[in-house]
KOLSE-426453 format. One line per 10 residues: number of its first residue (from 1); for each residue y, z negated, x negated of C-alpha. Coordinates in nm, 3 decimals, m for minus. Layout:
REM residues N
NUM = Y/Z/X  ...
REM end
This chain:
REM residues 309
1 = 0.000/0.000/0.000  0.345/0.037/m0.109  0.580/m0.241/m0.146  0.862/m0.291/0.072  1.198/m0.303/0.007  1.367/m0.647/0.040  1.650/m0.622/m0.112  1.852/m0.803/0.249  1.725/m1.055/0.446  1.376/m1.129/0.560
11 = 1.382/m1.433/0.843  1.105/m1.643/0.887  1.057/m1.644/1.267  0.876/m1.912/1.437  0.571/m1.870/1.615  0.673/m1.899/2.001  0.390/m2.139/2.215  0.382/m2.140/2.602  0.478/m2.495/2.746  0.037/m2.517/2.758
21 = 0.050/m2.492/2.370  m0.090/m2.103/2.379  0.023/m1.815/2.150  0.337/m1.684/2.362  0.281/m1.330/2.308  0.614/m1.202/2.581  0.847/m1.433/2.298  0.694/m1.264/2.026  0.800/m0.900/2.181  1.164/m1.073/2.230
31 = 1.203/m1.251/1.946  1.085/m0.971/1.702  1.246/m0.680/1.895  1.580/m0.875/1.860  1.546/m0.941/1.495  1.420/m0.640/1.429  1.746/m0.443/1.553  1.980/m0.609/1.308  2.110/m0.434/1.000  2.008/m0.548/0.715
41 = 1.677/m0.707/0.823  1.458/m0.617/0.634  1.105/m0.741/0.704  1.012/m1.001/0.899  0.739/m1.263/0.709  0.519/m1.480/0.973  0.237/m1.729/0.961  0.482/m1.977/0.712  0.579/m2.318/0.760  0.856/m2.168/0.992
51 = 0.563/m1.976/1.195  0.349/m2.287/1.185  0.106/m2.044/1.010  m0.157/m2.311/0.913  m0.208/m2.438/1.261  m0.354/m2.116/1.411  m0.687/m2.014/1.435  m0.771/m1.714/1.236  m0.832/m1.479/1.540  m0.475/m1.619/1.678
61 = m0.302/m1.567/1.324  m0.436/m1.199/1.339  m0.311/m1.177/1.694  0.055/m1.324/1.590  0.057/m1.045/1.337  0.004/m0.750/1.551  0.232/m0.891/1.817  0.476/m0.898/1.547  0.418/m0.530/1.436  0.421/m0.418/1.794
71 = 0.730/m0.553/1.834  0.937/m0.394/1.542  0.812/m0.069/1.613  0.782/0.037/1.298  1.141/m0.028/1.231  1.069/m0.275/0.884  0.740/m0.408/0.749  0.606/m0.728/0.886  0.476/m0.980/0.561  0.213/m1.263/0.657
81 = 0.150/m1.539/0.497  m0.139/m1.635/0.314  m0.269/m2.007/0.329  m0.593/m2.068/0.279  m0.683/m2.327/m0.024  m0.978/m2.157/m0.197  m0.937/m1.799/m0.341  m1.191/m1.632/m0.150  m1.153/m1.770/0.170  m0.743/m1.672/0.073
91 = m0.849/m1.339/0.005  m1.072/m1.302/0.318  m0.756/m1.395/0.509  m0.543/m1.130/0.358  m0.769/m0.926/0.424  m0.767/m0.975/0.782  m0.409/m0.961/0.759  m0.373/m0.626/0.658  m0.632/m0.520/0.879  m0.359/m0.681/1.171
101 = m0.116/m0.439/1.061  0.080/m0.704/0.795  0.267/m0.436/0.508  0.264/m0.733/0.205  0.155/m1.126/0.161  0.341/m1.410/0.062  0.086/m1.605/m0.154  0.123/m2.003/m0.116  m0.021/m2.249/m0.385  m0.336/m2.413/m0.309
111 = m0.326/m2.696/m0.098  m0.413/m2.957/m0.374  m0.179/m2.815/m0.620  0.109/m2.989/m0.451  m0.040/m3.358/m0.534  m0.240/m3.278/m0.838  m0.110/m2.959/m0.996  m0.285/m2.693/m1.127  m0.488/m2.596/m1.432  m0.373/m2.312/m1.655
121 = m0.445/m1.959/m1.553  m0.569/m2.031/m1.165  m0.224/m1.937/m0.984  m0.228/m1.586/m1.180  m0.605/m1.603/m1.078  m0.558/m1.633/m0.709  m0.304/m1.340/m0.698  m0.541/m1.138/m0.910  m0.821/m1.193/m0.644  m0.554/m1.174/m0.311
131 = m0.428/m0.816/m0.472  m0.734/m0.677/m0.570  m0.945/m0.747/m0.272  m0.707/m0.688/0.051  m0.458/m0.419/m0.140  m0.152/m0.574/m0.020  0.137/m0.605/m0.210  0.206/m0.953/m0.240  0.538/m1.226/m0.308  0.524/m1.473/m0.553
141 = 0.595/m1.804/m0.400  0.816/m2.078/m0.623  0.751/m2.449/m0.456  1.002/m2.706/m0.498  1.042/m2.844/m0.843  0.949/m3.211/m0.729  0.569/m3.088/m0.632  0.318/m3.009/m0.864  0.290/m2.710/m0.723  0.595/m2.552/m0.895
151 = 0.555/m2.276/m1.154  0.611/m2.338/m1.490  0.848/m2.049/m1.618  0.545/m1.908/m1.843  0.362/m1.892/m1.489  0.609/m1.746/m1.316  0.622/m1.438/m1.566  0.267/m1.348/m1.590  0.259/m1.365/m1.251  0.522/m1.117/m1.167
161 = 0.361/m0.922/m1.451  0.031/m0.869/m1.260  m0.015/m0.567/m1.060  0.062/m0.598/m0.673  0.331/m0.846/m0.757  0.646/m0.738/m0.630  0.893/m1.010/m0.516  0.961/m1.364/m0.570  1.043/m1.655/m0.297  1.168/m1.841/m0.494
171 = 1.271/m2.245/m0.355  1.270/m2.428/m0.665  1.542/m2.693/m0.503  1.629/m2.778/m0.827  2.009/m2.601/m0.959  1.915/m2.671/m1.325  1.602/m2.476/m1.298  1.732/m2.193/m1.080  2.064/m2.176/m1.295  1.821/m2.142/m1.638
181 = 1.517/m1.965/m1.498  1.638/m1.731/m1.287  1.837/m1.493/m1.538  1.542/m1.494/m1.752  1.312/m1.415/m1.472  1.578/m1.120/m1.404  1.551/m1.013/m1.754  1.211/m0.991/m1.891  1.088/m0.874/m1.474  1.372/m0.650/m1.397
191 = 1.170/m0.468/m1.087  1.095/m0.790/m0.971  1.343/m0.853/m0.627  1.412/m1.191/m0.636  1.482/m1.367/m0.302  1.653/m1.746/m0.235  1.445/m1.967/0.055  1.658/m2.235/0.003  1.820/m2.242/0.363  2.002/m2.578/0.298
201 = 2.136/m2.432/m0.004  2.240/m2.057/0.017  2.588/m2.068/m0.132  2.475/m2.201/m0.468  2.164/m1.912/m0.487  2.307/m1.631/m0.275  2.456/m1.519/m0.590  2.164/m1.407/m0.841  1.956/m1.273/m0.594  1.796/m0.976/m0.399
211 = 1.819/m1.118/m0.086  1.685/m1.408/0.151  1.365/m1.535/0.309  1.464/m1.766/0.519  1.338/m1.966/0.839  1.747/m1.926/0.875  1.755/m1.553/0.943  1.554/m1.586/1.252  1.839/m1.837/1.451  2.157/m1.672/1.254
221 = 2.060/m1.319/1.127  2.393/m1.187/1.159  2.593/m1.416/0.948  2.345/m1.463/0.675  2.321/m1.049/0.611  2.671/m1.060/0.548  2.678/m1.359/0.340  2.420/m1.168/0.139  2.626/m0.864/0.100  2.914/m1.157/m0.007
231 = 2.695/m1.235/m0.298  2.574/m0.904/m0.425  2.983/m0.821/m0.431  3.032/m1.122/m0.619  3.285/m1.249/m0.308  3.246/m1.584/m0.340  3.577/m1.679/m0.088  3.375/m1.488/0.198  3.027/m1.640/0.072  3.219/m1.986/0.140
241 = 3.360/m1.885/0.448  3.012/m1.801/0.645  2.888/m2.120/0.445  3.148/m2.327/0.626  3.080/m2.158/0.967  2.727/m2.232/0.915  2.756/m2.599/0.788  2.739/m2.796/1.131  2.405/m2.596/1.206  2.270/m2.608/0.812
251 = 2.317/m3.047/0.918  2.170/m3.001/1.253  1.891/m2.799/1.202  1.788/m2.851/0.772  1.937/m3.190/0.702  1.708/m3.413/0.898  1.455/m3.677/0.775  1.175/m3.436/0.750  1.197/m3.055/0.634  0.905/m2.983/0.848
261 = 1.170/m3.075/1.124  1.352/m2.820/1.052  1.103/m2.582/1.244  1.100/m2.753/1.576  1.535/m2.757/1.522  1.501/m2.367/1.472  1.293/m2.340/1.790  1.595/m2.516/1.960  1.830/m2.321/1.781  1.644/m2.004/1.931
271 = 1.672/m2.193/2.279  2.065/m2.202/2.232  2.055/m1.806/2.139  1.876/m1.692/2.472  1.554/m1.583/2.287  1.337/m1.970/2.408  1.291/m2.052/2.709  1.159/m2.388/2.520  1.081/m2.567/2.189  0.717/m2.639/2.248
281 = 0.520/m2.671/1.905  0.202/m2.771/1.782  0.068/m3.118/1.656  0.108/m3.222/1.382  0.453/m3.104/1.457  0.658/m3.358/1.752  0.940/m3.274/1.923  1.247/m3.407/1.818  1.429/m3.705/1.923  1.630/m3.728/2.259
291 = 1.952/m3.512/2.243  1.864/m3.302/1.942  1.880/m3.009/2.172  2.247/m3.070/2.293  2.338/m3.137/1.908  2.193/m2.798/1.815  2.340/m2.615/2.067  2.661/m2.763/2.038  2.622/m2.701/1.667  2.519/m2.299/1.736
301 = 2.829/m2.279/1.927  3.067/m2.414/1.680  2.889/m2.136/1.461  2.999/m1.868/1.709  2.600/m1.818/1.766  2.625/m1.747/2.154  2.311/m1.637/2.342  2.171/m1.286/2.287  2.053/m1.223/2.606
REM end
């Protein structure tokens, strides 16, 4: 497969449920058809922490892919996430991925890499496997730097040397790294397109990169394309701008106890825009606490993020 230009932004979206906890296949159509219309959008990556990827079955992760692809029309790629702890069982998964229609794969870290790190050689092993079994083209994922899950910079280049490596996520969270990393990343990978996911941070990284994968883009798509284009012209004053008009929804819907809350927030968020009828996720996720959803709203509003529909 070829590999997809990214070089934009690339939300996150959630995974929509009915109110009785089922895939909600009518929000996918909506929610994909809308983002999918938007300048500068440039894939759309599902089945992440945003999409509440891991708590799907496989035959309903396959399913949330193709309603995805259905609903884009063929108008950008669609880029699913790949999960699974072991390598084979993570390559059997991309695997079915592709075979759903998904155009690339963003490749997370094993599981038990994030509490006991990982021995030399087996991340560039598991995107060896993922690549040569399924054929997708797949995104290098950089965890936060306070989980032993993070990429050493030696790790980070021999994986972006490997073939079917084409982009970088990268969400180190920590401005030391990404300020001394990244330009050698940029250097010694030059084809690599590198791409923030730090949605609680965007002004700092939206300057260095390729673009954005972001749960962001899928509650404030319009904004964050043109803070991109901000960065690649090096205009920090309008960068700043859109990062002020964002801030009261950055607090509302990133700075909360938990990061993980920040996916039932965006499901709110999507409420506020027209595209929810509801924020119904799935355990282990909980809603959020009483009057969240008015503090969202009122937040999307102060952002000039009216309803779409």
């Amino acid at each position: 497969m070829k590999a997809p230009d990214l070089r934009g932004l690339s939300p996150a979206p959630v995974t929509p449920f009915t109110r009785d906890g089922e895939v909600d296949h009518a929000a996918i159509q909506r929610l994909g058809s809308w983002l999918g219309s938007i300048a500068g959008v440039k894939s759309l990556v599902v089945l992440g922490h945003a999409g509440e990827g891991t708590f799907l079955s496989p035959d309903e992760q396959s399913a949330v892919i193709e309603s995805f692809v259905k609903s884009v029309d063929g108008k950008i790629p669609v880029i699913a996430g790949i999960t699974l702890e072991g390598t084979d069982v993570a390559a059997q998964e991309a695997k079915r991925a592709a075979k759903a229609g998904a155009e690339a794969g963003l490749v997370y870290p094993s599981h038990g890499w994030l509490r006991f790190g990982y021995q030399k050689g087996a991340p560039q092993d598991r995107y060896r496997a993922l690549f040569e079994e399924s054929g997708l083209p797949l995104i290098l994922f950089q965890y936060p730097d306070e989980t032993e899950a993070t990429y050493n910079l030696e790790t980070q280049l021999e994986i972006a040397a490997q073939p079917g490596v084409f982009a970088m996520k990268n969400g180190v969270r920590n401005m030391k790294r990404w300020d001394t990393e990244i330009p050698v990343i940029r250097r010694e990978r030059p084809n690599l397109q590198i791409l923030t996911c730090h949605d609680e941070y965007l002004l700092h990284t939206m300057f260095d990169v390729d673009g954005a994968l972001v749960g962001y883009g899928c509650i404030a798509p319009e904004p964050l394309v043109e803070m991109i284009a901000a960065g690649k012209a090096k205009d920090y004053a309008k960068a700043r701008r859109i990062h002020d008009r964002l801030l009261p929804v950055t607090s509302t819907v990133y700075h909360r106890g938990s990061h993980m809350e920040g996916t039932v927030a965006l499901k709110h968020a999507l409420v506020a825009r027209g595209i929810l009828e509801h924020a119904t996720v799935r355990s282990p996720l909980r809603p959020l606490a009483p009057g969240a959803d008015a503090e969202i709203a009122s937040a999307m509003r102060k952002a000039d993020l009216g309803s779409v529909r």
